[in-house]
Biopython code that builds the backbone (N, CA, C, O; Angstrom):
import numpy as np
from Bio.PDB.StructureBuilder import StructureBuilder

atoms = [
    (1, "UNK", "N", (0.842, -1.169, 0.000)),
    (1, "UNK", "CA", (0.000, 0.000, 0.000)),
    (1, "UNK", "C", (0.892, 1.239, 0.000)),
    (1, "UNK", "O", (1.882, 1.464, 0.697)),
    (2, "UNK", "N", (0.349, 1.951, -0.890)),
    (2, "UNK", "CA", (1.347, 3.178, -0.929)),
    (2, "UNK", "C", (0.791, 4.220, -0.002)),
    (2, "UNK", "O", (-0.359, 4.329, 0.423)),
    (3, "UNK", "N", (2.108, 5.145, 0.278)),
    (3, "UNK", "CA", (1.733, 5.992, 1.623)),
    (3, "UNK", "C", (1.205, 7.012, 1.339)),
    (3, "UNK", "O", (1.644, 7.646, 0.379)),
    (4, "UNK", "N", (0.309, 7.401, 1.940)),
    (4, "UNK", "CA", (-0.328, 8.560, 1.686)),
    (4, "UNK", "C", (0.004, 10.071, 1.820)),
    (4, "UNK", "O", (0.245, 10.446, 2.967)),
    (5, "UNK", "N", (0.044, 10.810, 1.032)),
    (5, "UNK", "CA", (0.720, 11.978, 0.805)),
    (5, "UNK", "C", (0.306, 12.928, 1.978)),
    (5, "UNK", "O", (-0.776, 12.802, 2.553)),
    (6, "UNK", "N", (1.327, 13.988, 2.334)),
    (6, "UNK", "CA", (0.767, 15.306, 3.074)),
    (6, "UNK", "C", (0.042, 16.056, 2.161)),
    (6, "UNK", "O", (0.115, 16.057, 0.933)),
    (7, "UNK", "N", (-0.951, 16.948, 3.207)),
    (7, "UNK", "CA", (-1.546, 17.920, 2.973)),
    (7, "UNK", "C", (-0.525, 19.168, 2.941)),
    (7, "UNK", "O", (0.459, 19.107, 3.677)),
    (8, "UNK", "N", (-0.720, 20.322, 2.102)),
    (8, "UNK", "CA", (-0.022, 21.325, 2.775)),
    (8, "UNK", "C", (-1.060, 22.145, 3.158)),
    (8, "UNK", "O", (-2.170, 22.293, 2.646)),
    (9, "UNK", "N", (-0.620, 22.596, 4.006)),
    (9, "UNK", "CA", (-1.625, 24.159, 5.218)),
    (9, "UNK", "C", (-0.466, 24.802, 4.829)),
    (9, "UNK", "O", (0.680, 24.478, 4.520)),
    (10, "UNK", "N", (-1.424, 26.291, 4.992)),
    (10, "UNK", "CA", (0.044, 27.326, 5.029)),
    (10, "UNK", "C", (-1.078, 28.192, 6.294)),
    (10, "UNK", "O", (-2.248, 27.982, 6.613)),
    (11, "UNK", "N", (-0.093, 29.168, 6.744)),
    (11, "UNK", "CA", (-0.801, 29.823, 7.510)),
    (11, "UNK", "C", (0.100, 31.447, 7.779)),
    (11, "UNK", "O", (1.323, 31.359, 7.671)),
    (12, "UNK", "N", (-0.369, 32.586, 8.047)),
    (12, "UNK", "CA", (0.428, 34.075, 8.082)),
    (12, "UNK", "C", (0.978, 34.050, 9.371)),
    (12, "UNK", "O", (0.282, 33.882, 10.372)),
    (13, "UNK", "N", (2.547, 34.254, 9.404)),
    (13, "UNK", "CA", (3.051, 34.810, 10.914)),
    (13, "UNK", "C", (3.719, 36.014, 10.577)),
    (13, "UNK", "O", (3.879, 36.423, 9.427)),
    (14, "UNK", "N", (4.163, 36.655, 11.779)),
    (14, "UNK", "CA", (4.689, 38.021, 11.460)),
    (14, "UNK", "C", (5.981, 37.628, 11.172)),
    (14, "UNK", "O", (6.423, 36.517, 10.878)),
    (15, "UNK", "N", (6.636, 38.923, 11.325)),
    (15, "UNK", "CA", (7.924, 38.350, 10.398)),
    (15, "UNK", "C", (9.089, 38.457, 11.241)),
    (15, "UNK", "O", (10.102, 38.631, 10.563)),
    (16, "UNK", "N", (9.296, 38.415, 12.460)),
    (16, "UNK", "CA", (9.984, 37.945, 13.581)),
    (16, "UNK", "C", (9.627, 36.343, 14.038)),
    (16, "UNK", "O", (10.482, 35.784, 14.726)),
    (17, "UNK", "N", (8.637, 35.730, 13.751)),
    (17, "UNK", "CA", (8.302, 34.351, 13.853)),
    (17, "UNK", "C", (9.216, 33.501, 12.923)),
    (17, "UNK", "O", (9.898, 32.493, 13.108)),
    (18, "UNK", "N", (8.859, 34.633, 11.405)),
    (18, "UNK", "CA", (9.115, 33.937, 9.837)),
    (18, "UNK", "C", (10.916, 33.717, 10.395)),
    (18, "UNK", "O", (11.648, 32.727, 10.388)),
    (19, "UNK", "N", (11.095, 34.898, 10.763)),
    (19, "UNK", "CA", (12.910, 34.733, 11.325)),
    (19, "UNK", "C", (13.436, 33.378, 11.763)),
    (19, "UNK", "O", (14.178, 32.529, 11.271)),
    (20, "UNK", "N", (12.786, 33.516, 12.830)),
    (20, "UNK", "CA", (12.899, 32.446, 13.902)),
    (20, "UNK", "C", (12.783, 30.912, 12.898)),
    (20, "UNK", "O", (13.739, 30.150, 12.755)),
    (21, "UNK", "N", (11.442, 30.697, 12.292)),
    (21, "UNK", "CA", (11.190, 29.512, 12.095)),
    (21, "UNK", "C", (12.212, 29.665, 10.778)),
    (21, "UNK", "O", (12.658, 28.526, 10.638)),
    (22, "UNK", "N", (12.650, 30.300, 10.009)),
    (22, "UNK", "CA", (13.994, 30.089, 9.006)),
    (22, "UNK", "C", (15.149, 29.314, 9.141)),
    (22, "UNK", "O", (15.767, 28.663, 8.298)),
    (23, "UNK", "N", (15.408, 29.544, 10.727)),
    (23, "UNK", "CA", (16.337, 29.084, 11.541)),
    (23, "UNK", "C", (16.714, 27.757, 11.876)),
    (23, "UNK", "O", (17.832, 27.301, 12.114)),
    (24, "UNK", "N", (15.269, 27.050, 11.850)),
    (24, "UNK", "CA", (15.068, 25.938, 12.364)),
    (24, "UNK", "C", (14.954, 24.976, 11.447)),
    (24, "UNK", "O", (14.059, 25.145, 10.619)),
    (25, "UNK", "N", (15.988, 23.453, 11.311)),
    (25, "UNK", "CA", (16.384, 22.660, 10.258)),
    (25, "UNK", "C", (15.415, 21.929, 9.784)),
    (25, "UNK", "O", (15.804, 21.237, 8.843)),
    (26, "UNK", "N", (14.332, 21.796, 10.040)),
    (26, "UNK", "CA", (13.266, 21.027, 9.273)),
    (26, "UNK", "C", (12.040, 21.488, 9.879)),
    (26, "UNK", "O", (11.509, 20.807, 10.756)),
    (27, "UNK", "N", (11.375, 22.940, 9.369)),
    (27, "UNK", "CA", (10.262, 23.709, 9.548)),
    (27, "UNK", "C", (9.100, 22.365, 9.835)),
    (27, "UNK", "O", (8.742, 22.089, 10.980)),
    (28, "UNK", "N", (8.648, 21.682, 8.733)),
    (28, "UNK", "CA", (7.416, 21.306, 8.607)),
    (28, "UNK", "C", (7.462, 20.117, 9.612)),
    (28, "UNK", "O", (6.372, 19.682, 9.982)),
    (29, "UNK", "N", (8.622, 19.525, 10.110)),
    (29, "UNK", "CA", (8.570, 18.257, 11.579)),
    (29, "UNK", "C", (8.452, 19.139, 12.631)),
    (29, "UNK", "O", (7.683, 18.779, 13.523)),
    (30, "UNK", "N", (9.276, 20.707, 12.830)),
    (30, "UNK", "CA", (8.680, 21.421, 14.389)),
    (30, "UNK", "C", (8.264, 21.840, 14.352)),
    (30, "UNK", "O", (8.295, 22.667, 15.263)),
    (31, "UNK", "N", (6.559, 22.111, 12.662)),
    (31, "UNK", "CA", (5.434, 22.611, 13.314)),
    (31, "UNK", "C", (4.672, 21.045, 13.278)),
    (31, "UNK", "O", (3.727, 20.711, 13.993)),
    (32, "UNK", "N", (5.056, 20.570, 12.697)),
    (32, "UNK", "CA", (3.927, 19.008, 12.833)),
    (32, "UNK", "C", (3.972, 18.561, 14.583)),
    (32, "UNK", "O", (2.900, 18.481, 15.184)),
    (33, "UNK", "N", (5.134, 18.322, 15.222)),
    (33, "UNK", "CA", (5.677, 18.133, 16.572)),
    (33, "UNK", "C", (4.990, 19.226, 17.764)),
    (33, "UNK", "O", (4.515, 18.827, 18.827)),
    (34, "UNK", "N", (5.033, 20.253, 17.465)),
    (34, "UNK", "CA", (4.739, 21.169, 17.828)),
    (34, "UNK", "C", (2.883, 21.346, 18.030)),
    (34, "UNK", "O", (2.366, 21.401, 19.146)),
    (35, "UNK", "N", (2.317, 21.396, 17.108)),
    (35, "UNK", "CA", (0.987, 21.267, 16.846)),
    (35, "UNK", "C", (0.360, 19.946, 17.448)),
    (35, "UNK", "O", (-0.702, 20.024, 18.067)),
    (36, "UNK", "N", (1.126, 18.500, 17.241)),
    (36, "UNK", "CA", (0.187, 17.543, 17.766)),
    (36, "UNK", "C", (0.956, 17.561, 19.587)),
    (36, "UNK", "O", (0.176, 16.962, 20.327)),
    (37, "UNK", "N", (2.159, 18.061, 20.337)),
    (37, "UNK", "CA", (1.422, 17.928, 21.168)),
    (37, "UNK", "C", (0.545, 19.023, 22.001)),
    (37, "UNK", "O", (0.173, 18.749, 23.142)),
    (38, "UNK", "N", (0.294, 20.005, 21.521)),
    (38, "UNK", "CA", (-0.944, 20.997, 21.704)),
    (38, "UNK", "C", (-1.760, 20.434, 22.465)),
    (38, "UNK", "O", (-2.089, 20.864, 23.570)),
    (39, "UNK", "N", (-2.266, 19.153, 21.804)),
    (39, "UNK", "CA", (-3.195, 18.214, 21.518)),
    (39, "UNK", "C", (-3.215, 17.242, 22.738)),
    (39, "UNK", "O", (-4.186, 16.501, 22.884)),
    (40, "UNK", "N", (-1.995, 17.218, 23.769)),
    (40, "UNK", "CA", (-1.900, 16.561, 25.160)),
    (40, "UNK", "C", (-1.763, 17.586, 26.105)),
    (40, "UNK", "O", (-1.469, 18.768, 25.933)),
    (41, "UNK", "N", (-2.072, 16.832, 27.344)),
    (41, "UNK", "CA", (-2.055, 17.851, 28.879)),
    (41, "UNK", "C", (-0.308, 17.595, 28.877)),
    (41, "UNK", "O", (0.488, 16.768, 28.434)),
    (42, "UNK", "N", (-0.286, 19.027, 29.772)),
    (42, "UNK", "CA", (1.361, 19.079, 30.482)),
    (42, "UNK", "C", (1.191, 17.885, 31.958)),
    (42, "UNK", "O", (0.228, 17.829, 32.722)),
    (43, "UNK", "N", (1.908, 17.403, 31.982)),
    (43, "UNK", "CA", (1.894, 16.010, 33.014)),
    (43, "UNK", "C", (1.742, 16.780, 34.647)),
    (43, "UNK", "O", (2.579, 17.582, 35.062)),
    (44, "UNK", "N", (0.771, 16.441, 35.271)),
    (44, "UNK", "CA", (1.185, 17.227, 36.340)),
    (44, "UNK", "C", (2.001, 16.709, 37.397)),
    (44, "UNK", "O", (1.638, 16.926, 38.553)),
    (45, "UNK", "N", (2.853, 16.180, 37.221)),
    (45, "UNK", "CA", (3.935, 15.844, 38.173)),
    (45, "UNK", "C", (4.953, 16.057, 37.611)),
    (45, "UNK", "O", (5.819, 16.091, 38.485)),
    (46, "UNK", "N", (5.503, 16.271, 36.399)),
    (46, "UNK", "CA", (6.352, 16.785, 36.284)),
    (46, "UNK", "C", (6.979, 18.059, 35.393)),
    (46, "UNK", "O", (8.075, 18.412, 34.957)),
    (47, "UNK", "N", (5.572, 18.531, 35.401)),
    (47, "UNK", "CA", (4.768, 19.844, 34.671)),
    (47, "UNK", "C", (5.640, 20.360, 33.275)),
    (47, "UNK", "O", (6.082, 21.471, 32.981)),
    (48, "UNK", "N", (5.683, 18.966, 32.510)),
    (48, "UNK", "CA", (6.944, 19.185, 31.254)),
    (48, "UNK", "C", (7.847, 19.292, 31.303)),
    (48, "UNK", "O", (8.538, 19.899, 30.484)),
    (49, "UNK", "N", (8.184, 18.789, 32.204)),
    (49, "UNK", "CA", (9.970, 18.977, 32.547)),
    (49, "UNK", "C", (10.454, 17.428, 31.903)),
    (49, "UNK", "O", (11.479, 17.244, 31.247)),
    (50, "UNK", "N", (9.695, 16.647, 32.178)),
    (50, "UNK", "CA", (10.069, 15.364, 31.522)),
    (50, "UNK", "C", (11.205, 14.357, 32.619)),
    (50, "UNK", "O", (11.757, 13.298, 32.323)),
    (51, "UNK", "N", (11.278, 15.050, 33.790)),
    (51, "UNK", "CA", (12.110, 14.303, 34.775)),
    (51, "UNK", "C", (11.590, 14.759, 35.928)),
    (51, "UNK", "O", (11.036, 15.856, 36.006)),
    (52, "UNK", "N", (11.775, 13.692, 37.221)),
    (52, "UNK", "CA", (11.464, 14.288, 38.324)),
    (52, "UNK", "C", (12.482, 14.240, 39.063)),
    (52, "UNK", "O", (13.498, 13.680, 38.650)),
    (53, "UNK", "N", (12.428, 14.868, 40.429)),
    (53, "UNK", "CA", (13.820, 14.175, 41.472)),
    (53, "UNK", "C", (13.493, 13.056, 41.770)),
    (53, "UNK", "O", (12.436, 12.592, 41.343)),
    (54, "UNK", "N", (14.437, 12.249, 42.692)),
    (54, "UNK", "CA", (14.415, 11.174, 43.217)),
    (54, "UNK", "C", (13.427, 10.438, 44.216)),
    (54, "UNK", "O", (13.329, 9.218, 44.351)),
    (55, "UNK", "N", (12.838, 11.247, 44.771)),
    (55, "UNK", "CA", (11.555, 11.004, 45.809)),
    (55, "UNK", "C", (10.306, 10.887, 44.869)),
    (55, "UNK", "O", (9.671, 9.860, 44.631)),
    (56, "UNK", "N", (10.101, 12.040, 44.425)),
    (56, "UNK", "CA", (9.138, 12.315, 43.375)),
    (56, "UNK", "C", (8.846, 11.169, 42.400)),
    (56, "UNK", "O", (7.747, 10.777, 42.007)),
    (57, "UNK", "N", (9.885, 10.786, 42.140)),
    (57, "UNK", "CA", (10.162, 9.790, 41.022)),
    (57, "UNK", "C", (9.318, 8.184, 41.608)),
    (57, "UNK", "O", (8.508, 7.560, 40.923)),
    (58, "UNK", "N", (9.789, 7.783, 43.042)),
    (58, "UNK", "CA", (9.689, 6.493, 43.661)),
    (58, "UNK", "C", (8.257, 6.904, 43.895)),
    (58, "UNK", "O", (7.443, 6.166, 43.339)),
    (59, "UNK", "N", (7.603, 8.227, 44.805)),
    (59, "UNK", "CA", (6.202, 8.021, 44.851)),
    (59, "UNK", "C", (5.021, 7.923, 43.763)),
    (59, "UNK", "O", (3.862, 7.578, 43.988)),
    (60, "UNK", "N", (5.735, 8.410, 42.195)),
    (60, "UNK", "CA", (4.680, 8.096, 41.204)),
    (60, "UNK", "C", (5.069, 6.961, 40.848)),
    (60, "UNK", "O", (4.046, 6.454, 40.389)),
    (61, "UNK", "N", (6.307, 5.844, 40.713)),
    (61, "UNK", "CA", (6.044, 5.063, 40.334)),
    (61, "UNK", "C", (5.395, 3.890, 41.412)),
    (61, "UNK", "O", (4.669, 2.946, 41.101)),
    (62, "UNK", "N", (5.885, 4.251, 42.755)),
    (62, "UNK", "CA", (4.685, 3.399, 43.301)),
    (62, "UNK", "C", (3.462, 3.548, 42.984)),
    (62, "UNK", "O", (2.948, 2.724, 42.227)),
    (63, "UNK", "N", (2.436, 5.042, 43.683)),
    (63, "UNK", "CA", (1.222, 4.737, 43.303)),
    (63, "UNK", "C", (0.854, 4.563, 42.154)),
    (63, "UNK", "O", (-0.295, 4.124, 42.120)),
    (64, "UNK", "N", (1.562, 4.789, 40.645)),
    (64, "UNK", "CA", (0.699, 4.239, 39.527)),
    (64, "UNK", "C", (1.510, 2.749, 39.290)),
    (64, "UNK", "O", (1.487, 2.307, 38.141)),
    (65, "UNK", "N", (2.187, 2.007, 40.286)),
    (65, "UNK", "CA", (2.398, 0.607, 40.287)),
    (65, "UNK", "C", (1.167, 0.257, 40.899)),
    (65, "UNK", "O", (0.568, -0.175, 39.914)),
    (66, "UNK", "N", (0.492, 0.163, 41.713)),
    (66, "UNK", "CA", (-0.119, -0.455, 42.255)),
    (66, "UNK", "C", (-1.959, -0.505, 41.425)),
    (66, "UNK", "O", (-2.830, -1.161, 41.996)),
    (67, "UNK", "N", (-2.168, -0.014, 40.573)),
    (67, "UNK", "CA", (-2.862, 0.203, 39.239)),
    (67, "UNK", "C", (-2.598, -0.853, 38.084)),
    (67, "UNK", "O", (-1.593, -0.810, 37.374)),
    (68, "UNK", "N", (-3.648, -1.852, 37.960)),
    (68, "UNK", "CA", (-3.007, -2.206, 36.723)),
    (68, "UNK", "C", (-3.203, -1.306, 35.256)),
    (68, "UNK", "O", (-4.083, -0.449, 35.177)),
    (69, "UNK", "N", (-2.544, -1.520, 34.444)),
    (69, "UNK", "CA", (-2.688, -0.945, 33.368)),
    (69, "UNK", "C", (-2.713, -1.497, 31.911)),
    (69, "UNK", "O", (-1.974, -2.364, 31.445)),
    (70, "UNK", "N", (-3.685, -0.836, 31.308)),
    (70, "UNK", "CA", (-4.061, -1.328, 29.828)),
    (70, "UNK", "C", (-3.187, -0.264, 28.778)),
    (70, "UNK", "O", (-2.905, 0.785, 29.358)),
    (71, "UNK", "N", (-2.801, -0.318, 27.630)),
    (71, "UNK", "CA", (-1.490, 0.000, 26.779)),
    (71, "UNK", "C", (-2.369, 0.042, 25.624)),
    (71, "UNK", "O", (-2.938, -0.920, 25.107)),
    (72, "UNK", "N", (-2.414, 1.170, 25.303)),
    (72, "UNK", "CA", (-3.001, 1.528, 23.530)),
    (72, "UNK", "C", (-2.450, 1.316, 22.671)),
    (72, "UNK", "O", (-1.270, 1.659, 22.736)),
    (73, "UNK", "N", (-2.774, 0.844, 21.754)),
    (73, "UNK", "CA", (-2.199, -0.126, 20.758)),
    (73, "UNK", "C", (-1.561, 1.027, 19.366)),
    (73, "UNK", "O", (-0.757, 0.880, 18.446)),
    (74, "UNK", "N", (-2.393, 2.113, 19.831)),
    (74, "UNK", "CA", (-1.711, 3.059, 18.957)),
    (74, "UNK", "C", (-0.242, 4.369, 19.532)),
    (74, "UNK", "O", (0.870, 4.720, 19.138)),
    (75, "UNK", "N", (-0.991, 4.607, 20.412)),
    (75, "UNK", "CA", (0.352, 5.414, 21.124)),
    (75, "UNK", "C", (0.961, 4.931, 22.187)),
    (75, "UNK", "O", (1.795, 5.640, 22.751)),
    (76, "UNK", "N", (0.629, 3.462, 22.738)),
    (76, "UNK", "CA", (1.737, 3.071, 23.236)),
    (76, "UNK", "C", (1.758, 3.527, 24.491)),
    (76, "UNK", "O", (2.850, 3.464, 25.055)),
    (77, "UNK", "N", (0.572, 4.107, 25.271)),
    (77, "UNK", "CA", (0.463, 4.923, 26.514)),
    (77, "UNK", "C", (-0.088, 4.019, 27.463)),
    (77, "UNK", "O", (-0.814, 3.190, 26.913)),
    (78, "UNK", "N", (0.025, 3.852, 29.018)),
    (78, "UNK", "CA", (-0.750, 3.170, 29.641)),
    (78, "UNK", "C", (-1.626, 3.596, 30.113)),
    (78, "UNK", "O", (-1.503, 4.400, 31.037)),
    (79, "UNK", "N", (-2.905, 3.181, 29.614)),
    (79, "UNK", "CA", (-4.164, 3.765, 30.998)),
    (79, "UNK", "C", (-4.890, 2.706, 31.695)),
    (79, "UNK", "O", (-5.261, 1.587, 31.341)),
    (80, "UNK", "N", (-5.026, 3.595, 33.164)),
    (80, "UNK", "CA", (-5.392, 2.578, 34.253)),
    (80, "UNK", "C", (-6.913, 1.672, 33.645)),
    (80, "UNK", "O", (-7.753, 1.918, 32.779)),
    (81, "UNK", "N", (-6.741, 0.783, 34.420)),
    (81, "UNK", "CA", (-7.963, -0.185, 34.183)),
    (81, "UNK", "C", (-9.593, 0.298, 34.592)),
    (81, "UNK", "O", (-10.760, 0.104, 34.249)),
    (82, "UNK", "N", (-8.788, 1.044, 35.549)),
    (82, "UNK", "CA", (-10.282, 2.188, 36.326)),
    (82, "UNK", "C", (-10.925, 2.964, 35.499)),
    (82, "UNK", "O", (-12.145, 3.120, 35.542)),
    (83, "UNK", "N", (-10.066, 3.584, 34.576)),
    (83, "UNK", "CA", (-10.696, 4.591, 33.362)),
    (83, "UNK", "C", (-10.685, 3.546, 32.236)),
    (83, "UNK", "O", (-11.325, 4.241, 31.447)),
    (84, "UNK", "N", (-10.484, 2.559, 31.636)),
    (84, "UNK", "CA", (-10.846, 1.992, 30.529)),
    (84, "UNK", "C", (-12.264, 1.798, 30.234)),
    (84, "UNK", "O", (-12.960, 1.470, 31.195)),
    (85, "UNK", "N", (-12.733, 1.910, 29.295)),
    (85, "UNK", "CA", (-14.337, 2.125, 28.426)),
    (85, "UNK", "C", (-14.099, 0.924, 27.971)),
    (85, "UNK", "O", (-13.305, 0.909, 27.031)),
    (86, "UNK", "N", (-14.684, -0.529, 28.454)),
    (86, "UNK", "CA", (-15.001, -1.551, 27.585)),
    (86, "UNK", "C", (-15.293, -1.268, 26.016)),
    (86, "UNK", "O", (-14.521, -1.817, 25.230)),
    (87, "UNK", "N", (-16.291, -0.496, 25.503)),
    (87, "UNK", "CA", (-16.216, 0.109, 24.214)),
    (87, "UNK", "C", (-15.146, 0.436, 23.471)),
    (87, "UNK", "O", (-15.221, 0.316, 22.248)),
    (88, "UNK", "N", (-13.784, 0.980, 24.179)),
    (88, "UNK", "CA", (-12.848, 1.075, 23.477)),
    (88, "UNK", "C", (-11.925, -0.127, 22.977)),
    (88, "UNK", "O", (-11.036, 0.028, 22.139)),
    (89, "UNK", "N", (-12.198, -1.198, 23.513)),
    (89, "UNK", "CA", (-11.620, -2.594, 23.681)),
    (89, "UNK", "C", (-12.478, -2.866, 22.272)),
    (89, "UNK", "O", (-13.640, -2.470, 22.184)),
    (90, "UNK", "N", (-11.794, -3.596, 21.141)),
    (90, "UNK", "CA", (-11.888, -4.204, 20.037)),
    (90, "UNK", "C", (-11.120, -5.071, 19.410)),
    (90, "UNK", "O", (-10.049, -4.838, 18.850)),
    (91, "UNK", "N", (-11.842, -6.367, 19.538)),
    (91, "UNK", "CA", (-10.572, -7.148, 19.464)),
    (91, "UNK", "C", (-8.927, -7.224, 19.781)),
    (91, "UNK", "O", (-7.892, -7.184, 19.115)),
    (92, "UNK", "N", (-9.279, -7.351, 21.114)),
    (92, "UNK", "CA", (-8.413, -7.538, 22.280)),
    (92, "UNK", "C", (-7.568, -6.655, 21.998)),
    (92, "UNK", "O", (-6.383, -6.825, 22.287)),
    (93, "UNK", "N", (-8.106, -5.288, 21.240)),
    (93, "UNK", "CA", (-6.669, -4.197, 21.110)),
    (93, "UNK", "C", (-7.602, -2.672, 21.732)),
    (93, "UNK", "O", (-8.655, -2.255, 21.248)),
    (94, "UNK", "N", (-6.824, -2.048, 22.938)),
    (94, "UNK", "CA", (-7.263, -1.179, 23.126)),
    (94, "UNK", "C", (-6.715, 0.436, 22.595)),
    (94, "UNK", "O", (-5.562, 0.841, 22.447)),
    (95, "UNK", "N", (-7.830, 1.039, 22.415)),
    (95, "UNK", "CA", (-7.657, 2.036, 21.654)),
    (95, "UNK", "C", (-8.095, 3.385, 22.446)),
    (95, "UNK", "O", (-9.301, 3.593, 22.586)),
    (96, "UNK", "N", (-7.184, 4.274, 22.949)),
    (96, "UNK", "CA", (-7.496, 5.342, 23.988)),
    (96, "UNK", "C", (-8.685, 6.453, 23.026)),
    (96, "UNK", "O", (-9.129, 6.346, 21.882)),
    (97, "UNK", "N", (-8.870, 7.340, 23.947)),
    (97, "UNK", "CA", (-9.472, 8.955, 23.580)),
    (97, "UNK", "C", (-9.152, 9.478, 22.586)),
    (97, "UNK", "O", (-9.598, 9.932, 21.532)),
    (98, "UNK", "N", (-8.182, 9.311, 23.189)),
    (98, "UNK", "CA", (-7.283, 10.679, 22.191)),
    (98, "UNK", "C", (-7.103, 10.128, 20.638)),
    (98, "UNK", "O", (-7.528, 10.645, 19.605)),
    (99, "UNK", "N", (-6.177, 8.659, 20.843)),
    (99, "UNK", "CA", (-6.377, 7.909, 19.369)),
    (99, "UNK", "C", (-7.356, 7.611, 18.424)),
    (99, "UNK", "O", (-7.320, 7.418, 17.209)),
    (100, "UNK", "N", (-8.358, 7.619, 19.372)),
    (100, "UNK", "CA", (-10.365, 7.145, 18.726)),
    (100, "UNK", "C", (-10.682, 8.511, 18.224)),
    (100, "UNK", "O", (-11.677, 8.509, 17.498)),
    (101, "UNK", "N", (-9.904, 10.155, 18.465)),
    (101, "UNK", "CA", (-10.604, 10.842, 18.549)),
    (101, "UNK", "C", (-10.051, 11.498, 16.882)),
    (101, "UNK", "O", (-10.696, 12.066, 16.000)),
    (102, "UNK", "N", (-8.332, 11.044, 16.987)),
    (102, "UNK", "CA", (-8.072, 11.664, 15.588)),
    (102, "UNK", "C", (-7.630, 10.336, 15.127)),
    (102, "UNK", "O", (-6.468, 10.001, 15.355)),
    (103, "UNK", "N", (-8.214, 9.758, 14.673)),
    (103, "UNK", "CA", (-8.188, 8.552, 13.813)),
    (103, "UNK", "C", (-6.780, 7.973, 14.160)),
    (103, "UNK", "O", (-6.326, 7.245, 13.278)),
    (104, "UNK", "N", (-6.233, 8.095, 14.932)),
    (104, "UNK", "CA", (-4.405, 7.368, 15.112)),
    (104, "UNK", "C", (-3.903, 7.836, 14.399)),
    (104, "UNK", "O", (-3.003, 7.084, 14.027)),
    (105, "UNK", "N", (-3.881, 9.308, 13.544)),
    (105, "UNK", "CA", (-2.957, 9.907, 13.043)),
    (105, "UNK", "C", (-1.969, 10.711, 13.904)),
    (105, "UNK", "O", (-2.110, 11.867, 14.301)),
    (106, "UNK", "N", (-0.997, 9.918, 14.102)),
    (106, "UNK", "CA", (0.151, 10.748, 15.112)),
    (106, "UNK", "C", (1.240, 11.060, 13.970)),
    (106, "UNK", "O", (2.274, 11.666, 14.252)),
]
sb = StructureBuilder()
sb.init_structure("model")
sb.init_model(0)
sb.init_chain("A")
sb.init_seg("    ")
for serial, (resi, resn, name, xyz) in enumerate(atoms, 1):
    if name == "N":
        sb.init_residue(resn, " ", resi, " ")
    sb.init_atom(name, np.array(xyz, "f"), 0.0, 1.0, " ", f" {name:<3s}", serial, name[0])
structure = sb.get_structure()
């Protein structure tokens, strides 16, 4: 199956943006990157930082150890068993919100 082509969008920025994004080695991956994660919450424990300290670290992975967890078959994310929607379960592959919501186009 052959892959399916991009769309192009264009859109107006001022021209201190236009600067900036000139700059940057592959425009159309850090607005694609950029734009889908818009599209997620900032984590609140480690409010986008993407690391925690060492305490911080042992108390989230305990309490979300003690949770089992179901793994979306499209992004690869775990969500607890408490929030899973039987409905989203289809043939034994689960499929989150967010993935059901834009067709698994990541």
């Amino acid at each position: 199956m052959a892959k399916e082509k991009g769309v192009i969008v264009s859109f107006r920025v001022d021209q201190h943006l236009a600067d900036v994004l000139n700059k940057v080695p592959d425009k159309s991956a850090f607005i694609r990157d950029v734009i889908l994660r818009s599209f997620y919450e900032t984590c609140p424990v480690c409010r986008g930082r993407g690391v925690l300290p060492e305490e911080l670290a042992r108390w989230a992975r305990d309490t979300l150890g003690r949770e089992n967890t179901v793994e979306c078959h499209c992004c690869h994310y775990g969500y607890p068993e408490s929030i899973v929607d039987n409905k989203s379960t289809r043939e034994g592959e689960f499929t989150c919100p967010h993935c059901a919501d834009h067709d698994h186009a990541h």
